[in-house]
VOMARMI-857963 format. One record per residue: x, y, z of N, C-alpha, C, O in turn. Coordinates in steps of 0.1 Angstrom, whole numbers, plus 5000, padded with zeros to 4 digits. Example, Ala and Ser with C-alpha at 12.3 -4.5 7.8 and 13.67 -1.06 7.14 Angstrom:
! residues 2
SITE   n.px   n.py   n.pz   ca.px   ca.py   ca.pz   c.px   c.py   c.pz   o.px   o.py   o.pz
SITE   5132   4943   5078    5123    4955    5078   5132   4967   5078   5142   4967   5085
SITE   5128   4978   5071    5137    4989    5071   5129   5000   5079   5134   5011   5080
***
This chain:
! residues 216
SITE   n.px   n.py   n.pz   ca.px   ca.py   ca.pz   c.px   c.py   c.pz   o.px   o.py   o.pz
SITE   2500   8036   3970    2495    8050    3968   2495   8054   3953   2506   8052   3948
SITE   2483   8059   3944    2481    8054    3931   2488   8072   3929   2492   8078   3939
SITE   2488   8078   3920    2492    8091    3917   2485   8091   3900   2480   8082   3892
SITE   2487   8103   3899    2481    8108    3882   2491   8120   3879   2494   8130   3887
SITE   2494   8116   3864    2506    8131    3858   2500   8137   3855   2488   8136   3853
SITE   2507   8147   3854    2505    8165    3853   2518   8174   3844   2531   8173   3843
SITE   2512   8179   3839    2521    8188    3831   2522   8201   3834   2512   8208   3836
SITE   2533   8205   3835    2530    8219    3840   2547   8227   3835   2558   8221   3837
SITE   2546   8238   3830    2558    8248    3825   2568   8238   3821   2578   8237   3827
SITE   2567   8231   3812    2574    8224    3804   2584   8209   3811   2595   8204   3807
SITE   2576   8205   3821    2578    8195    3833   2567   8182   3839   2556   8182   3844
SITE   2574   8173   3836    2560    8164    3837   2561   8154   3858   2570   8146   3861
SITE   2549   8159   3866    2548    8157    3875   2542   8148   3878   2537   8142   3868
SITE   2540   8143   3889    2533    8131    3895   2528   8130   3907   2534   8124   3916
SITE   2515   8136   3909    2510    8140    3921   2507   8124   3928   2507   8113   3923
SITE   2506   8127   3939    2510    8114    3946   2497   8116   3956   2493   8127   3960
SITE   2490   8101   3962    2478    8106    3971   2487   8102   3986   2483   8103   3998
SITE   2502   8097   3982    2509    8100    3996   2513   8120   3998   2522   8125   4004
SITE   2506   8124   3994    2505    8139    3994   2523   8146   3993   2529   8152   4001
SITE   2527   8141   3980    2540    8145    3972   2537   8149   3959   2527   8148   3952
SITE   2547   8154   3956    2548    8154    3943   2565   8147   3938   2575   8145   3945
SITE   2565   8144   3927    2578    8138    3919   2581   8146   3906   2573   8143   3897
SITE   2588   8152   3903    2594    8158    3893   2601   8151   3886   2612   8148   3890
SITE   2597   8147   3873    2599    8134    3867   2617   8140   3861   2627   8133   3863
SITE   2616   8152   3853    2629    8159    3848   2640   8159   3859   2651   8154   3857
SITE   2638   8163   3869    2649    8166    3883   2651   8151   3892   2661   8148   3898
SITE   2643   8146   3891    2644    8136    3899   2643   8138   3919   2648   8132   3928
SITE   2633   8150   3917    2630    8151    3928   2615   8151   3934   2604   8155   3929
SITE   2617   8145   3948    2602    8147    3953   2601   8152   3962   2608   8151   3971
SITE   2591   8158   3961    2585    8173    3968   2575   8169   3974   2567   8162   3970
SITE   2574   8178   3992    2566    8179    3999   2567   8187   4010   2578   8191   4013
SITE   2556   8191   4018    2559    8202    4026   2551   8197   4040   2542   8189   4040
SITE   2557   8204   4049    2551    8205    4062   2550   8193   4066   2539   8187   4066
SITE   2563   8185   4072    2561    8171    4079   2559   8174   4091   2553   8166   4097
SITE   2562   8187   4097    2560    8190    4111   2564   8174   4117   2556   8164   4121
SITE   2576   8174   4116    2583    8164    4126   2584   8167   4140   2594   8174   4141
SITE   2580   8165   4150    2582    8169    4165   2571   8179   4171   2570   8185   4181
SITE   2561   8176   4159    2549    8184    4165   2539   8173   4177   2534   8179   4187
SITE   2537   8161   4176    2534    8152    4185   2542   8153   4198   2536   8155   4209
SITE   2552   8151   4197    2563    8148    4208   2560   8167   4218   2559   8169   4230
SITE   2559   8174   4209    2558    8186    4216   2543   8194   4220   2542   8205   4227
SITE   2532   8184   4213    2519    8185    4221   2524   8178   4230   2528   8183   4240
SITE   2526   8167   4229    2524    8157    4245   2537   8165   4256   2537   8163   4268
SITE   2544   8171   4250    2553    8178    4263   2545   8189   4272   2547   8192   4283
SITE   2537   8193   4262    2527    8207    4269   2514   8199   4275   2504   8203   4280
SITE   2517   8187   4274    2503    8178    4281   2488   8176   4276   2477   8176   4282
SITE   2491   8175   4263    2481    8175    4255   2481   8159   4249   2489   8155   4241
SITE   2471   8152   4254    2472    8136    4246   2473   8137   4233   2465   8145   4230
SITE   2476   8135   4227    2477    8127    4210   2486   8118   4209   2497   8119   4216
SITE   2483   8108   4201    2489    8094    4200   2505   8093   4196   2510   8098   4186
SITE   2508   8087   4202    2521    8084    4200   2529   8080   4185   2542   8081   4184
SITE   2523   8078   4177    2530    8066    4166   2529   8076   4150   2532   8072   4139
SITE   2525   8090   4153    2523    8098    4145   2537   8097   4131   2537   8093   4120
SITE   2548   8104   4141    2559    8109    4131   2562   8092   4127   2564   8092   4115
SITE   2562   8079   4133    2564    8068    4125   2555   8064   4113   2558   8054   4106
SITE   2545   8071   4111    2536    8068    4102   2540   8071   4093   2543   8063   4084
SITE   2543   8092   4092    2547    8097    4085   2554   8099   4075   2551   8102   4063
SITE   2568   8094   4084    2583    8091    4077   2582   8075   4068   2590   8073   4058
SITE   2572   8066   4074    2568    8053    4066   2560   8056   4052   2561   8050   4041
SITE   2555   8063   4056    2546    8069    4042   2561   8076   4032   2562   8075   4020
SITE   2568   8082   4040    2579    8089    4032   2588   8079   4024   2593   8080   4013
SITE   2588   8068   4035    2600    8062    4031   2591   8057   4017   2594   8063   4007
SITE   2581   8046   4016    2571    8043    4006   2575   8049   3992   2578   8043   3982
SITE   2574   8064   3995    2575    8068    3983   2589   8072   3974   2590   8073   3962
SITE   2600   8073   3984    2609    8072    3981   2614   8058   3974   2622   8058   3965
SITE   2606   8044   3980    2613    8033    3975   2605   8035   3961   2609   8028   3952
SITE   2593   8043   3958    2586    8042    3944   2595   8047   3934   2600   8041   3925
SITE   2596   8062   3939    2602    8069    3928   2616   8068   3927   2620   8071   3915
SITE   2622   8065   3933    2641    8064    3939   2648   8080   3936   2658   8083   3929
SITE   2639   8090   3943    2646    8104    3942   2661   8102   3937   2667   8091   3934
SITE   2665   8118   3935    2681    8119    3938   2677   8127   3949   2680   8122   3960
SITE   2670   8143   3949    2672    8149    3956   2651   8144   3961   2643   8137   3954
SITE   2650   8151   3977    2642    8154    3983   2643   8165   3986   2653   8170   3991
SITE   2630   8172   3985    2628    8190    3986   2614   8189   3998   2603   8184   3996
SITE   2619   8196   4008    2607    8200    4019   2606   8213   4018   2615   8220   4022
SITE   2596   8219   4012    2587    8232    4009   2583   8238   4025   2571   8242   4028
SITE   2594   8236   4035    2587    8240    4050   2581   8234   4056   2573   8225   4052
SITE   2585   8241   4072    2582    8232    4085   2582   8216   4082   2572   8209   4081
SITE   2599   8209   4082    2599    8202    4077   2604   8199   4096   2608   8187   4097
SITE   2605   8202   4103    2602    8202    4120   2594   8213   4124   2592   8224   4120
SITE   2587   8206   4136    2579    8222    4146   2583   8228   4153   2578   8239   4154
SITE   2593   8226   4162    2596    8232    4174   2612   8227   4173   2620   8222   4164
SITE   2614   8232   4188    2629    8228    4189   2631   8210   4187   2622   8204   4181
SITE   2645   8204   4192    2649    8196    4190   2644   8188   4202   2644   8191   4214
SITE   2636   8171   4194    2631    8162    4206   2629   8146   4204   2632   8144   4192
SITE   2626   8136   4211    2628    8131    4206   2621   8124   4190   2625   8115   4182
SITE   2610   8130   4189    2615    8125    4173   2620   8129   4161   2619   8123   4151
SITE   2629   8144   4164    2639    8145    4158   2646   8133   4159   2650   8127   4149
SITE   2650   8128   4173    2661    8118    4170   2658   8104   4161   2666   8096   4156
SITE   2643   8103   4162    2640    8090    4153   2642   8097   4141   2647   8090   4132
SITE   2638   8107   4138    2639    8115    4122   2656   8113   4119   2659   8112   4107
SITE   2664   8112   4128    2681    8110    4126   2681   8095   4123   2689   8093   4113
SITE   2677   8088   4127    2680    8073    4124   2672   8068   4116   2676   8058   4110
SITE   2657   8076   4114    2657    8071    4096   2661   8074   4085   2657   8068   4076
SITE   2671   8086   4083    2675    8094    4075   2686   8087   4070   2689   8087   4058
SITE   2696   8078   4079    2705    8070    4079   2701   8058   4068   2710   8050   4065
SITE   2690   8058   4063    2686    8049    4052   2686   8052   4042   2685   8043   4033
SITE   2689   8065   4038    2692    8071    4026   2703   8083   4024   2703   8095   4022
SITE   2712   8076   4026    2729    8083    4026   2730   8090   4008   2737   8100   4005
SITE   2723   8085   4000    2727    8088    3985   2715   8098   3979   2714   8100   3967
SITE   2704   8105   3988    2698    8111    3985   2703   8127   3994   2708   8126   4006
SITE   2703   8137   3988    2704    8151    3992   2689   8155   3995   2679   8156   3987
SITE   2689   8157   4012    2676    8164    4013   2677   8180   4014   2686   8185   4021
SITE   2669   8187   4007    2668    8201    4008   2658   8206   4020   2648   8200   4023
SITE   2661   8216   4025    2646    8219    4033   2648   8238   4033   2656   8246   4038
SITE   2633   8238   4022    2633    8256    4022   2629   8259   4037   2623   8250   4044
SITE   2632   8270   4041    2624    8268    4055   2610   8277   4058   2606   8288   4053
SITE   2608   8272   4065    2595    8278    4073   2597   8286   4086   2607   8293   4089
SITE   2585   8285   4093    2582    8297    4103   2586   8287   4111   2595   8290   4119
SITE   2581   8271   4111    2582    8264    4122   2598   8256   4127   2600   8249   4136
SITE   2608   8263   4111    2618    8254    4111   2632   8264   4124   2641   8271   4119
SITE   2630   8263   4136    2631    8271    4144   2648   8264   4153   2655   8271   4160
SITE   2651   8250   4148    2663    8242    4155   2676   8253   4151   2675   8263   4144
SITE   2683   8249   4157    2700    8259    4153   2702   8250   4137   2696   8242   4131
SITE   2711   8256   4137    2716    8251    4119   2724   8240   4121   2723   8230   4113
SITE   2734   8238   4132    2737    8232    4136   2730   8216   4138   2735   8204   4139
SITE   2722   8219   4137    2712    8204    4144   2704   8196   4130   2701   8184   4128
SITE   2703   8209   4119    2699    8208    4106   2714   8196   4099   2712   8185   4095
SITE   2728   8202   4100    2738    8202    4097   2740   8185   4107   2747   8180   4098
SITE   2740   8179   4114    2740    8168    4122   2732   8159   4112   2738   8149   4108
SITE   2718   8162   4108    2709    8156    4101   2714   8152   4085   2710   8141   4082
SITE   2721   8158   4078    2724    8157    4068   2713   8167   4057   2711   8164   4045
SITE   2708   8176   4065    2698    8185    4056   2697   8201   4055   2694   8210   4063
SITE   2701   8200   4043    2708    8213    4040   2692   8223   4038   2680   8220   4034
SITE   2699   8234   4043    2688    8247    4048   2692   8257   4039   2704   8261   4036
SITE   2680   8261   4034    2684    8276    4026   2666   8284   4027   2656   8281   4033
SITE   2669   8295   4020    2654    8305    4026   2644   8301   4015   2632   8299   4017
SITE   2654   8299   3997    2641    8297    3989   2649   8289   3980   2661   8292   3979
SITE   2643   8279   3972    2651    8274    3959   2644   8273   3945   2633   8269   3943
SITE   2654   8280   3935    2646    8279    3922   2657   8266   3915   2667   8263   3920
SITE   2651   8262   3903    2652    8255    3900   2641   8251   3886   2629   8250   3885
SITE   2651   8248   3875    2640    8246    3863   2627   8257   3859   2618   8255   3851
SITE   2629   8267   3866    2622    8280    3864   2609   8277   3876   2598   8284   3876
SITE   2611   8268   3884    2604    8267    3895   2606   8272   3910   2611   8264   3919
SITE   2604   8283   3913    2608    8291    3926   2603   8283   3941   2591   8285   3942
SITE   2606   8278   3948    2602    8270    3961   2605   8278   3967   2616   8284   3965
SITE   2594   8283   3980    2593    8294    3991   2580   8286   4001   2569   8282   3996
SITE   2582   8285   4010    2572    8277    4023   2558   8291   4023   2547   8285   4023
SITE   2558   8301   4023    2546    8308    4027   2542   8315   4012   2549   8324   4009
SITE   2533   8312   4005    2532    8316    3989   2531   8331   3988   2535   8338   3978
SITE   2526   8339   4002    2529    8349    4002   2546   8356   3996   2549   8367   3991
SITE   2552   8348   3999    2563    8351    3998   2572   8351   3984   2585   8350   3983
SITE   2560   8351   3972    2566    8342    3961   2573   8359   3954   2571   8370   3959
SITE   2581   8357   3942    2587    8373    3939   2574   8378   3932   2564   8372   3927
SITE   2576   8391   3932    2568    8402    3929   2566   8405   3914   2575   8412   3907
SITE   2553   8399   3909    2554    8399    3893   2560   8386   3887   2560   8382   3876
SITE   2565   8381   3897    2566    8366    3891   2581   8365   3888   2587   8354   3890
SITE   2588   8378   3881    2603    8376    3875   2604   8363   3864   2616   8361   3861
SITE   2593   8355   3858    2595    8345    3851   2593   8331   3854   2595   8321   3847
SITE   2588   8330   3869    2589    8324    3876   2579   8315   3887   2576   8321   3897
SITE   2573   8303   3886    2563    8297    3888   2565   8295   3904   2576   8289   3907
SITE   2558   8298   3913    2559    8292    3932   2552   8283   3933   2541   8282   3928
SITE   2556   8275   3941    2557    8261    3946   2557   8266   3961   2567   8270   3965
SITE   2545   8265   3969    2547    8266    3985   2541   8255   3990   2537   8245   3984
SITE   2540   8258   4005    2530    8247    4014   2523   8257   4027   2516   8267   4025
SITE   2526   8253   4036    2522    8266    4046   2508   8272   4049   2506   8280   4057
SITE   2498   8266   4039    2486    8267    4042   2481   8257   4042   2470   8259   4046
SITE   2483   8242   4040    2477    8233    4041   2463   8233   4033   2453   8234   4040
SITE   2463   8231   4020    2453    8236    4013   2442   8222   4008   2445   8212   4001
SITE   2428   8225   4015    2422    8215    4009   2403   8219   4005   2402   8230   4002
SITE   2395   8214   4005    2384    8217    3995   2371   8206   4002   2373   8194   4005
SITE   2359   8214   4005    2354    8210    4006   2344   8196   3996   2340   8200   3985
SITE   2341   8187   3998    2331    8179    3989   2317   8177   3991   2316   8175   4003
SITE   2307   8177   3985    2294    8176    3988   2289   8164   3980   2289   8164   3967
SITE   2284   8151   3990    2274    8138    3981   2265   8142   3981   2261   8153   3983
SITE   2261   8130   3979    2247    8132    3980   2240   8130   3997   2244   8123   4007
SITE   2229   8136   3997    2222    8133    4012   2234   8148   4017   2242   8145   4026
SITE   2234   8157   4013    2244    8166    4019   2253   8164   4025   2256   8174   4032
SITE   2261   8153   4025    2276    8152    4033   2284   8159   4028   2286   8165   4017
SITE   2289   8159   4037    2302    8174    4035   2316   8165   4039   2315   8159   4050
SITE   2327   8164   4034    2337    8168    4034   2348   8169   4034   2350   8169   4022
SITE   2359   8170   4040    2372    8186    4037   2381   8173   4038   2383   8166   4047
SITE   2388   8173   4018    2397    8170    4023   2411   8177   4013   2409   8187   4006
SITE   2423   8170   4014    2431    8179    4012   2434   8180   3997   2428   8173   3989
SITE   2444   8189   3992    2444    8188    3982   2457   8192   3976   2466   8192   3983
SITE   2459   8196   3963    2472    8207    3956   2462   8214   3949   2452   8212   3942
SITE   2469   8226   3953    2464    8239    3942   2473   8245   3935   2483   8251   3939
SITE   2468   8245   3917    2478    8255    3911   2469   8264   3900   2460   8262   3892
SITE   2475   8273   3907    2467    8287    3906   2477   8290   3890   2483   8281   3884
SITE   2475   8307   3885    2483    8312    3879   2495   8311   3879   2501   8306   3870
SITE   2501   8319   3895    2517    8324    3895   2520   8310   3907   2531   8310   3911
SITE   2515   8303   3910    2517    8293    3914   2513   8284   3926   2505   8289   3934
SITE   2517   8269   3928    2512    8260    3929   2513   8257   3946   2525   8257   3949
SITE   2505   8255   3956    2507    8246    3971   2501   8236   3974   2489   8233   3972
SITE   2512   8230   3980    2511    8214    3983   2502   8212   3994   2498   8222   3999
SITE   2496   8199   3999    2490    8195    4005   2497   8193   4016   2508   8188   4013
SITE   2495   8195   4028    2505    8195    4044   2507   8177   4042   2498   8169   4040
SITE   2523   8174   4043    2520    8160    4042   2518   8153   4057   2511   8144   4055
SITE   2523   8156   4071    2520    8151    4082   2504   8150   4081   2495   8158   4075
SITE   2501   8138   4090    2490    8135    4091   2483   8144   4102   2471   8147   4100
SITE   2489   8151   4114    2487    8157    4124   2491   8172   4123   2500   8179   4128
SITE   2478   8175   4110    2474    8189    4104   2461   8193   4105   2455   8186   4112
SITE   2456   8200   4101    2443    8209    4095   2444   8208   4082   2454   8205   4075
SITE   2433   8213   4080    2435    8221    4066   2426   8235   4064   2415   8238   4069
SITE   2432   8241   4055    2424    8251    4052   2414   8251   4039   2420   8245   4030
SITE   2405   8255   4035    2395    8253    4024   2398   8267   4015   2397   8279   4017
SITE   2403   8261   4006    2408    8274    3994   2393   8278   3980   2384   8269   3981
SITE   2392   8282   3976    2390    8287    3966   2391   8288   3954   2391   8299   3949
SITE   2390   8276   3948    2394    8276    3933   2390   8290   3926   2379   8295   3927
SITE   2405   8295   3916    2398    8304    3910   2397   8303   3895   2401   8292   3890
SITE   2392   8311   3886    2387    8303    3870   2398   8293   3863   2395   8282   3858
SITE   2411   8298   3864    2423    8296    3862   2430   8288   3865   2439   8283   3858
SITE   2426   8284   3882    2430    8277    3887   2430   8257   3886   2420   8253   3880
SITE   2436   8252   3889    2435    8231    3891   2436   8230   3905   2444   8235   3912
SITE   2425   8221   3909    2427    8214    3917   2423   8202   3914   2414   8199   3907
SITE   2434   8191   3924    2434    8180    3927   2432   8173   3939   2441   8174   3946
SITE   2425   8166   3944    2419    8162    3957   2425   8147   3959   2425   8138   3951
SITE   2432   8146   3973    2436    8136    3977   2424   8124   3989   2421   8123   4001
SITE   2421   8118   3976    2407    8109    3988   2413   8092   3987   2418   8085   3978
SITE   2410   8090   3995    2416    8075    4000   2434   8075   3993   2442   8084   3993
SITE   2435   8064   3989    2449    8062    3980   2447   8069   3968   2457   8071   3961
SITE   2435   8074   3963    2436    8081    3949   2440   8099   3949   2442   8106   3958
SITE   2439   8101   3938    2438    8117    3931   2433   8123   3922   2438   8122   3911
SITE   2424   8130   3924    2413    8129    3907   2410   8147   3913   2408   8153   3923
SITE   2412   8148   3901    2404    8165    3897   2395   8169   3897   2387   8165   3889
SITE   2389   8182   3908    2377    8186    3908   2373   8199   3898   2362   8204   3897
***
């Protein structure tokens, strides 16, 4: 998975087309919305979708962790969907592969398990994290008011952009957006949507197409 750096508030990044980012100063890599247990919990409500989802997922995770060798990992939300199932429990036995990394997880709407079950996993829960003058909050709605100094980092919309070839093909794929007061990640679970944002004058985007990442 090829990635391209980025500079941003005095921080040099590394957007990833495994739809992360790496914070080259902190040594951490960032991503949002694995929606771990969202498969397992369509097919409980009796909805087909394929089985091998969250193994893809967490393989793409593991990937980039063997690239970059985090210290810390940061999930920007819904880093599970629902209650506890089983692939939460495969999510417990791959986590056992990385005893020397601290995972963080800001939480979401979807991060709904007891703390308890968070606390089993070895992944520590809090509502928002700043850091290096970088504010992490899962719904960007939620970023502070006037900014306080302070740049947001969310996920929670799943943000991506339409493309047009030639012969009028269209499209949608995902992307990172960094606006003014701040930046959202691309949903990293494969078993998402997306929503089509808006570039505004001010704004960068980056579009994640095949293994690459290049700027529209």
């Amino acid at each position: 998975m090829e990635d391209i750096r980025y500079e941003m508030k005095g921080g040099h990044w590394r957007l990833s087309a495994g739809k992360a980012v790496y914070w080259e100063e902190e040594r951490a890599l960032i991503v949002a919305d694995l929606h771990v247990g969202k498969a397992a919990h369509f097919r409980k409500a009796g909805i087909a979708v394929p089985g091998n989802i969250v193994e893809e997922d967490l393989y793409r995770l593991q990937q980039l962790i063997t690239k970059y060798n985090p210290q810390r990992l940061i999930v920007v939300g819904d880093m599970f969907h629902s209650s506890a199932n089983n692939e939460v429990q495969y999510f417990r036995i791959w986590r056992n592969q990385f005893p020397h990394i601290r995972f963080e997880l800001v939480t979401g709407n979807h991060d709904i398990m007891d703390p308890s079950v968070y606390a089993s996993l070895d992944v520590q829960l809090m509502d928002t994290l700043t850091l290096g003058g970088i504010y992490f909050v899962h719904d960007p709605k939620d970023k502070p008011v006037n900014g306080g100094g302070l740049y947001a980092m969310s996920g929670h919309i799943h943000p991506g952009v339409w493309m047009v070839g030639n012969g009028r093909q269209r499209l949608r794929l995902p992307c990172f957006y960094f606006g003014v007061e701040g930046a959202i990640l691309p949903a990293f679970s494969a078993f998402t949507g997306t929503y089509c944002v808006e570039p505004g004058e001010d704004s960068e985007v980056f579009v994640i197409g095949g293994t690459g990442v290049f700027k529209v």
